[in-house]
C-alpha positions in Angstrom: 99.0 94.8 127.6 98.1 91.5 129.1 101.7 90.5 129.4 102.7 93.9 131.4 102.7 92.8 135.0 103.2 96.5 136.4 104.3 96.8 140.0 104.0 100.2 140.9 107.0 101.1 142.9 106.8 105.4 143.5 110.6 105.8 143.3 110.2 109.6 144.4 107.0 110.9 145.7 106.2 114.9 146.2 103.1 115.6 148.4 102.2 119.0 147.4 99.1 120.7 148.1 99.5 122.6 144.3 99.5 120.4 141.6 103.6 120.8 141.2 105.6 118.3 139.0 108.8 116.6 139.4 111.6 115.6 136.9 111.5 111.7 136.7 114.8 110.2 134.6 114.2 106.9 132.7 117.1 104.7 132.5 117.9 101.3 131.0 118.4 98.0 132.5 122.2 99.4 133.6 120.8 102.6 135.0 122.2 104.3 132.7 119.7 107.1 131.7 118.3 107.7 128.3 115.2 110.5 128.6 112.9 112.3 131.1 109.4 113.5 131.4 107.2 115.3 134.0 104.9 114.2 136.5 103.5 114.4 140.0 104.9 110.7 140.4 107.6 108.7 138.8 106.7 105.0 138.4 108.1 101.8 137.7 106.9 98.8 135.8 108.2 95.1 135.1 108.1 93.3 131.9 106.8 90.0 132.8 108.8 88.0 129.8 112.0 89.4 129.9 112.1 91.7 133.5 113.0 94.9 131.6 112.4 97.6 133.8 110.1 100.8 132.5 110.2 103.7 134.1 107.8 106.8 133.5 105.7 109.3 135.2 102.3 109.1 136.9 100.5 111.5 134.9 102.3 110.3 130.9 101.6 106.9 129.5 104.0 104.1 129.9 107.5 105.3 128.5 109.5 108.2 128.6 110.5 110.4 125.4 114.6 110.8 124.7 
């Protein structure tokens, strides 16, 4: 994964004393979205050859299921 440059960029953030989850939506390069998944943190990572954007969840590994 040498070629994943991943900025971390919380696009919504829930600070919760329980260990609640919140629905994070993965789209495509056109925002158009494509799955979900889970987490206490929704992320979002670069590709460094071609800037494709990934989106997933703090708490899942990279990628989101459909």
């Amino acid at each position: 994964m040498r070629s994943l440059v991943v900025t971390l960029l919380t696009c919504c953030t829930v600070i919760r004393i329980t260990a609640a989850t919140v629905k994070c939506y993965c789209t495509d390069d056109h925002c158009v979205p494509y799955g979900a998944c889970d987490g206490t943190v929704c992320l979002v990572g670069i590709l460094r050859e071609n800037n494709q954007v990934i989106r997933t969840c703090g708490s899942r590994p990279l990628g989101c299921h459909r």
